[in-house]
C-alpha positions as CSV (number, residue, x, y, z in Angstrom):
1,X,0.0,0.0,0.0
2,X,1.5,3.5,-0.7
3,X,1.6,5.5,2.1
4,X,4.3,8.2,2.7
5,X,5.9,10.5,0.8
6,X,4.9,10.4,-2.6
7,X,5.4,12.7,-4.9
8,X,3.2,15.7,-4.5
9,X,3.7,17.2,-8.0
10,X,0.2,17.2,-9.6
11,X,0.1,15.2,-13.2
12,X,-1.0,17.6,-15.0
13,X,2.1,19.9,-13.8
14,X,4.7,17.5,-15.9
15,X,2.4,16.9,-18.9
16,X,4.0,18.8,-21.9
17,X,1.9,22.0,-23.4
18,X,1.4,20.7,-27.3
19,X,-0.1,16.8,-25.9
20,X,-2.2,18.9,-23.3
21,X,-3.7,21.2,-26.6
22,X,-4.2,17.9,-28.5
23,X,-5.8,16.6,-25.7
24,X,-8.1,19.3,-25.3
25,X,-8.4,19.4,-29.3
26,X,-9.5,16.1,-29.7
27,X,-12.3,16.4,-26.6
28,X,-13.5,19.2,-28.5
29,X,-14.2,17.5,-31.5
30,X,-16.3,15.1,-29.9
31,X,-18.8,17.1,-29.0
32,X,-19.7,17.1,-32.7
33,X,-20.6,13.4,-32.9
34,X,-21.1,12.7,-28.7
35,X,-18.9,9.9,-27.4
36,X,-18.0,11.5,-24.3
37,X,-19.6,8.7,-22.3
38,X,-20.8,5.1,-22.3
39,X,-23.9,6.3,-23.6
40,X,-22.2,6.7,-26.7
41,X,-25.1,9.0,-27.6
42,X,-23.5,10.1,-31.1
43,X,-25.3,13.1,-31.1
44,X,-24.1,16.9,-32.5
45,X,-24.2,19.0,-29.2
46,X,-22.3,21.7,-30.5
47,X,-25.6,22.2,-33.0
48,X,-27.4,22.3,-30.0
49,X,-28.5,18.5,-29.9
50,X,-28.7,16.9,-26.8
51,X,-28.1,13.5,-25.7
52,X,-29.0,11.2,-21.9
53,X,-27.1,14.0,-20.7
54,X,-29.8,16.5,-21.9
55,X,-27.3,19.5,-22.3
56,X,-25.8,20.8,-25.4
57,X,-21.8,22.1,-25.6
58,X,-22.5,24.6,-22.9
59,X,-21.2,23.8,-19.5
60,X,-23.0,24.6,-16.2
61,X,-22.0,24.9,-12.8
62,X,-24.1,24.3,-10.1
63,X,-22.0,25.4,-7.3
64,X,-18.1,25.4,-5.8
65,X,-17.1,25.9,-2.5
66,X,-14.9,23.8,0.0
67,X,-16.6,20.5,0.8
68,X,-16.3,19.0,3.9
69,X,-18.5,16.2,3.2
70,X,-15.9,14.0,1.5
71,X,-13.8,11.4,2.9
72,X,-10.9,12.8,5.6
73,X,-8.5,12.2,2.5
74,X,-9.9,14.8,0.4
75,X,-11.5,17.3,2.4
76,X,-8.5,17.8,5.9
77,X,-8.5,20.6,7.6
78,X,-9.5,23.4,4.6
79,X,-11.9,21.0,2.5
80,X,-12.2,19.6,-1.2
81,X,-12.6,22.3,-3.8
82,X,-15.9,21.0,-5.2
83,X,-16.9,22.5,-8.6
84,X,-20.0,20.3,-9.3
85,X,-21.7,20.2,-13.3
86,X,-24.8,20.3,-13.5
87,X,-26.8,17.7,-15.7
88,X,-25.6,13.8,-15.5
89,X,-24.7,11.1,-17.8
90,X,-26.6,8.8,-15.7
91,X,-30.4,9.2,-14.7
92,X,-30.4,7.6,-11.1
93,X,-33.8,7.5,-10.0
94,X,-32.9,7.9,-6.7
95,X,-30.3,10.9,-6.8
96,X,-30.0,13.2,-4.0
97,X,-28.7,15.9,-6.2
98,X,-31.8,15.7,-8.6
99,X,-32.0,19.1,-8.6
100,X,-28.7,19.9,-10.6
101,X,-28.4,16.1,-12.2
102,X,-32.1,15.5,-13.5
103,X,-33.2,19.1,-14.0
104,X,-30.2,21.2,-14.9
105,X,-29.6,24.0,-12.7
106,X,-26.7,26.1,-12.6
107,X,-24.7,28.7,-14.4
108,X,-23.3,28.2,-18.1
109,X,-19.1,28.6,-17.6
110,X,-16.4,28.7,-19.6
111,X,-13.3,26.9,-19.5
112,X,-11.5,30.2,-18.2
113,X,-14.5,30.7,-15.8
114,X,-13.6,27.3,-14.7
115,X,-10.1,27.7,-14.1
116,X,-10.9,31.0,-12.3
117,X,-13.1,28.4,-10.4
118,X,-10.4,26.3,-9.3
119,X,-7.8,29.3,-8.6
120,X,-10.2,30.7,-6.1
121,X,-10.7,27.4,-4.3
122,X,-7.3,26.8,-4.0
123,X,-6.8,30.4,-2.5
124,X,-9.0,29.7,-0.1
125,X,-6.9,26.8,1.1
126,X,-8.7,23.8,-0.5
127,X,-6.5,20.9,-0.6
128,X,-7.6,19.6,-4.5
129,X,-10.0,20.7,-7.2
130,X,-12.9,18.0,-7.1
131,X,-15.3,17.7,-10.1
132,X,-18.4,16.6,-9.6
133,X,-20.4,14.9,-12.4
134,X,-17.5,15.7,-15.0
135,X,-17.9,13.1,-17.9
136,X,-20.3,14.7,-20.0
137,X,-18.1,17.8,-20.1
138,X,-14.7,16.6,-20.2
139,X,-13.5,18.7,-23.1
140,X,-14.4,21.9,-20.9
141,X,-12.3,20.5,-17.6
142,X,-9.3,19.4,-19.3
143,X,-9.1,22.9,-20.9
144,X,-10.2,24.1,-17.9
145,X,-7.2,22.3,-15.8
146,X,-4.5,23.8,-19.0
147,X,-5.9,27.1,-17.9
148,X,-5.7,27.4,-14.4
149,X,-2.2,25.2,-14.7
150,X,-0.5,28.5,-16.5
151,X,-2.3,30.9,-14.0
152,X,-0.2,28.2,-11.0
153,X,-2.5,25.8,-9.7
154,X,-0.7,23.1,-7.8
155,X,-3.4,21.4,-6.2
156,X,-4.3,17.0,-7.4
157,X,-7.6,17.2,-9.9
158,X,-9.9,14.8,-8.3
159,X,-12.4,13.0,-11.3
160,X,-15.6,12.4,-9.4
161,X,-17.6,10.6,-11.7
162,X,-20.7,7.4,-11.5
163,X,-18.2,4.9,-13.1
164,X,-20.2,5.0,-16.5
165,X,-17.4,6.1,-18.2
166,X,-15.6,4.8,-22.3
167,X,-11.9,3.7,-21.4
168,X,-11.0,5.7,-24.5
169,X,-12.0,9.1,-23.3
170,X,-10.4,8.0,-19.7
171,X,-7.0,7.6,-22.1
172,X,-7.0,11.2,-23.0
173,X,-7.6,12.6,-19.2
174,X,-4.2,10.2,-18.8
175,X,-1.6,12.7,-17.0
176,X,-4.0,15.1,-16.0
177,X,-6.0,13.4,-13.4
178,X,-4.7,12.3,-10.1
179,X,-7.1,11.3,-8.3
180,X,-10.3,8.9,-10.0
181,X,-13.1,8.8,-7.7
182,X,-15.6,6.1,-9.3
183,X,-18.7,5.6,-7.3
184,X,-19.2,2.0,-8.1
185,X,-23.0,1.9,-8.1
186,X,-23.7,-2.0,-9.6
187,X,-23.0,-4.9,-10.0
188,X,-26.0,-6.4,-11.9
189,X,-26.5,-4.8,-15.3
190,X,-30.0,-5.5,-14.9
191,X,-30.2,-3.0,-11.8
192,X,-28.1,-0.6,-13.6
193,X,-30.8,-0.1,-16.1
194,X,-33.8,0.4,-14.1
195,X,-32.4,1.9,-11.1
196,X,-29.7,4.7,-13.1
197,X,-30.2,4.1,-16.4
198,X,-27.3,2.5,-17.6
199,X,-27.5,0.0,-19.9
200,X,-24.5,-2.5,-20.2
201,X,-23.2,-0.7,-16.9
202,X,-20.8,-3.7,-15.4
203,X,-18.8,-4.2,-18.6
204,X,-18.2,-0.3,-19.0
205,X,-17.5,0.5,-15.2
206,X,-15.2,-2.9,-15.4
207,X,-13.1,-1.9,-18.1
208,X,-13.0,1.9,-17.0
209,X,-11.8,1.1,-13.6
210,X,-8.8,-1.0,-15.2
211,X,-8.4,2.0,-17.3
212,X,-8.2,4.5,-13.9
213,X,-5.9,2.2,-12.1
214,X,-3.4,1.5,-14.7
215,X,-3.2,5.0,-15.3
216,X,-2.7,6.1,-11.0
217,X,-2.5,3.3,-9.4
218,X,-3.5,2.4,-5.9
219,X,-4.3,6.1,-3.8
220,X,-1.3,7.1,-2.5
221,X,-1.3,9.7,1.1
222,X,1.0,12.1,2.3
223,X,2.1,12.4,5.6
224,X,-0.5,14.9,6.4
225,X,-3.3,12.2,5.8
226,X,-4.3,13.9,1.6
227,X,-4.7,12.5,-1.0
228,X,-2.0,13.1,-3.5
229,X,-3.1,10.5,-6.7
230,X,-4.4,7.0,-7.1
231,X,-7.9,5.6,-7.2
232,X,-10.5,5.5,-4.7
233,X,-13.4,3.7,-5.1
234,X,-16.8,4.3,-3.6
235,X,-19.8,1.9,-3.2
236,X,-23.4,3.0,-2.0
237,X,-24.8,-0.2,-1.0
238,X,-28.6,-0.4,-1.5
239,X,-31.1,-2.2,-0.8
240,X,-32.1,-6.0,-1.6
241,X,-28.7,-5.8,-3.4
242,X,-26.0,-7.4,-1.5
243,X,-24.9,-9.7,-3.8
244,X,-24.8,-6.4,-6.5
245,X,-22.7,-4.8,-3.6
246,X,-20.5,-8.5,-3.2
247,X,-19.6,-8.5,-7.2
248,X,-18.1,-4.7,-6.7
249,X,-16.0,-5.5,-4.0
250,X,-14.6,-9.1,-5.3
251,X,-14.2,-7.2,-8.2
252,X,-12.4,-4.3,-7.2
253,X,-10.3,-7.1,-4.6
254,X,-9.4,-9.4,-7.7
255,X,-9.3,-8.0,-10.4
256,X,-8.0,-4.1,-9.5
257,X,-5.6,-4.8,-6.0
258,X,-6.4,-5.8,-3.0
259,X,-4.5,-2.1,-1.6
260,X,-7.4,-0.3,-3.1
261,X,-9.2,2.5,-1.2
262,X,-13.0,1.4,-1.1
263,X,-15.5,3.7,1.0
264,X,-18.2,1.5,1.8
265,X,-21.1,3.5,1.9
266,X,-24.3,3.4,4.0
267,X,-26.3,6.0,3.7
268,X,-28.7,5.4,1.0
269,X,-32.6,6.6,1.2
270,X,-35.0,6.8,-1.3
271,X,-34.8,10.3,-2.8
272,X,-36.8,11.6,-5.9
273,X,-38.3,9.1,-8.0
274,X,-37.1,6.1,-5.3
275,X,-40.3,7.0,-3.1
276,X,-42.6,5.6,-6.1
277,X,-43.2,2.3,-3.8
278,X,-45.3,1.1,-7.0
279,X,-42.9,1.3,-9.3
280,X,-39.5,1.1,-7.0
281,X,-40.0,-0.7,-4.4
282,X,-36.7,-2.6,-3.7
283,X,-35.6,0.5,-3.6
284,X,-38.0,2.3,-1.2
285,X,-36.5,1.8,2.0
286,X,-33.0,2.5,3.9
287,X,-30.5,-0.6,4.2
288,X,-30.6,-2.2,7.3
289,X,-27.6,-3.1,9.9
290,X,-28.1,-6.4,8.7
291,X,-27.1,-5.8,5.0
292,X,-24.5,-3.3,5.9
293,X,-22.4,-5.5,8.6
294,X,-23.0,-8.7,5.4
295,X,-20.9,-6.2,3.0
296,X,-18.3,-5.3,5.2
297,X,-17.6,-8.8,6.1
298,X,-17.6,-9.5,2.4
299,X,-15.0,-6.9,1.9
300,X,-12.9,-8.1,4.2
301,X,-13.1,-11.5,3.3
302,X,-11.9,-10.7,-0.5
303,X,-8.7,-9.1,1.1
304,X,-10.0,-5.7,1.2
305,X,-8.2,-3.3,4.2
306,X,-8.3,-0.2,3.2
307,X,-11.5,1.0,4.1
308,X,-14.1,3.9,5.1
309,X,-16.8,2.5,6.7
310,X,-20.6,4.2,8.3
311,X,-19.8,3.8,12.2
312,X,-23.5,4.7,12.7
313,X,-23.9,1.1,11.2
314,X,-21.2,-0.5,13.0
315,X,-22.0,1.0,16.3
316,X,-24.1,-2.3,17.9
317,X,-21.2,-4.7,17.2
318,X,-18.3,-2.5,18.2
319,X,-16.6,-3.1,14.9
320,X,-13.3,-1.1,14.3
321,X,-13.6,1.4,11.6
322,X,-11.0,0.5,9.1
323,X,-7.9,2.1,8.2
324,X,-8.8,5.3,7.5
């Protein structure tokens, strides 16, 4: 497991100026004929089309500001500089952040804008910048990043993204990223599509995390406790899907490293669409204790050790809290 001193230089830092303008010339052009994500939409956003994303070429921000919601990796003392996109490429009947993902709101911004964005976060002592819900507007970030890299940023890019990603696009944010923050969602394809909306999800999120990992490697930490680079995955575990939750994790223990950073999460309700008992009722309830404390053994059991875990949900069997 990397734990130390590693090498704090951001990625993007090192990457030479003409790859980083091909990079961001080649994202461009794929707004034309949309590819962006697994959706593989094909359609002409910069005519104005829209694809599952339901947005055209124009980017919108819904907020940034210092999070201090994330996990004590990324946020520390001074928080995560969150710049969250509005709109999604996945439709997750039971998001919590319908209100940006589902129904768009937020302010159109620039790639400058962006980078002015990112500047101001790290003035304010953030200790990364942090995109939320970047996928469907790569080409805007990546110019963004070039940007605010000549005005000095020297803070990790954190990709915070559903997982429904195309390992090709991931191959052109290779250098620029250091941190990839997938949040796993399934492992049952058949879920994926009702639940989010993601057809053919496990084969996409499978070869995208391979992608992420060959590219950073396991998360590395500085002395401080930060994140510097590396992968961290996240699973929400839901419920009546423990087995989806299993298939992630053996996954992730198997097939990824055993040294990866997995936040086992717990605090799923059933937000938005999720409260339609009629139509979602597998859905429409909390997870119990029961299903929690039947993941986290799993995990452990696959050679997992580097977790986060819900204490809340431990709390009645006095179960330590895992590494970090």
């Amino acid at each position: 497991m990397s734990i130390g001193t590693p090498d704090t230089t951001p990625n993007y830092r090192t990457l030479g100026g003409e790859e980083f303008e091909r990079r961001i010339a080649d994202l461009w052009d794929r707004y034309e004929d949309c590819d962006l994500c697994a959706y593989d939409c094909g359609v002409d956003r910069t005519a104005g089309n829209v694809g599952t994303c339901q947005v055209d070429d124009t980017a919108y921000v819904s907020s940034y500001f210092p999070h201090f919601g994330e996990e004590d990796c990324l946020k520390g003392h001074n928080g995560s500089g969150t710049i969250s996109l509005a709109n999604c490429n996945m439709k997750c009947v039971f998001c919590q952040n319908f209100e940006t993902s589902h129904e768009a709101k937020g302010e159109p911004a620039t790639p400058v804008e962006i980078a002015e964005m990112a500047l101001e976060l790290e003035s304010k002592g953030c200790h990364n910048v942090n995109f939320v819900s970047p996928t469907h507007h790569s080409p805007h970030l990546v110019e963004a990043v070039k940007i605010a890299k000549d005005g000095g940023l020297d803070l990790p890019v954190v990709w915070n993204c559903g997982g429904y990603e195309r390992p090709e696009i991931l191959t052109k944010l290779d250098g620029i990223v250091d941190v990839y923050m997938p949040d796993v969602k399934w492992g049952d394809d058949a879920a994926a599509a009702t639940y989010s909306k993601a057809p053919n999800y496990w084969s996409n999120v499978t070869d995208s995390l391979r992608e992420m990992h060959r590219q950073v490697g396991d998360l590395e930490l500085a002395d401080t406790g930060l994140a510097t680079g590396g992968l961290l995955v996240r699973h929400l575990v839901m419920p009546n899907h423990v087995e989806s939750a299993k298939r992630v994790l053996t996954f992730v223990a198997e097939e990824i490293s055993e040294a990866t950073f997995v936040d086992v999460m717990a605090q799923y309700r059933p937000y938005y669409k999720a409260k339609d008992e009629e139509f979602y009722e597998e859905i429409s309830r909390p997870i119990t204790a029961e299903e929690y404390d039947e993941v986290v053994d799993h995990a452990r059991e696959v050679g997992l050790e580097r977790l986060t875990l819900d204490r809340s949900m431990l709390a009645d069997r006095g179960d330590s809290i895992g590494l970090f």
